[in-house]
N, C-alpha and C positions, 0 to 999 in steps of 0.2 A: 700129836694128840688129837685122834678124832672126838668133833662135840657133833651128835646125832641128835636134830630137832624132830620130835615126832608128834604130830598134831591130828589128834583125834576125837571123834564125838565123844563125848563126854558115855559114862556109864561102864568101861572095862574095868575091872575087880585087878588088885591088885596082884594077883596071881596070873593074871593073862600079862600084866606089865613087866610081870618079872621075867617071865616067859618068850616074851618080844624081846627084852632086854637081854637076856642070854643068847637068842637066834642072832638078833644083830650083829652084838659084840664079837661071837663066833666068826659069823662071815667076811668081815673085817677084821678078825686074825687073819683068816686062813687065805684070803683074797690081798691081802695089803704088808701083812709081814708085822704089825700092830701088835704086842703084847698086851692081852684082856684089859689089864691094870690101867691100859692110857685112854681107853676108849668111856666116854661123856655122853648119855645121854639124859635128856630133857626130857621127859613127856608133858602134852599139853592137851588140858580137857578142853574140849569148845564145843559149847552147846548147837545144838542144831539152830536153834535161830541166829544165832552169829555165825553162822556157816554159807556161803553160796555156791553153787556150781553153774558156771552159765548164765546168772544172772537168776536164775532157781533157788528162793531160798529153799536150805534141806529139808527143814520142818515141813515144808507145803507137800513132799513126798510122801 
């Protein structure tokens, strides 16, 4: 049973989530041998000022 964490800025509509959520799911069928049904994902909203890359907060972008 895959669980996919997926951490993202904050602002995607729930229609792109679903959308991610399907591609994933797919490629871990078809890559892992996985039936749709087992596969768990999480999405997570995090705002750009909780965000760093580099020591860059994202906001400062």
């Amino acid at each position: 049973m895959p669980v996919v964490n997926v951490a993202l800025y904050a602002g995607r509509t729930a229609e792109q989530k679903a959308a991610l959520a399907r591609a994933i799911t797919k490629a871990i069928s078809e890559t892992a041998g996985v039936p749709d049904s087992a596969t768990t994902i999480i999405f997570q909203d995090v705002e750009k000022s909780d965000w760093s890359v580099g020591g860059v907060m994202a906001c400062e972008n």
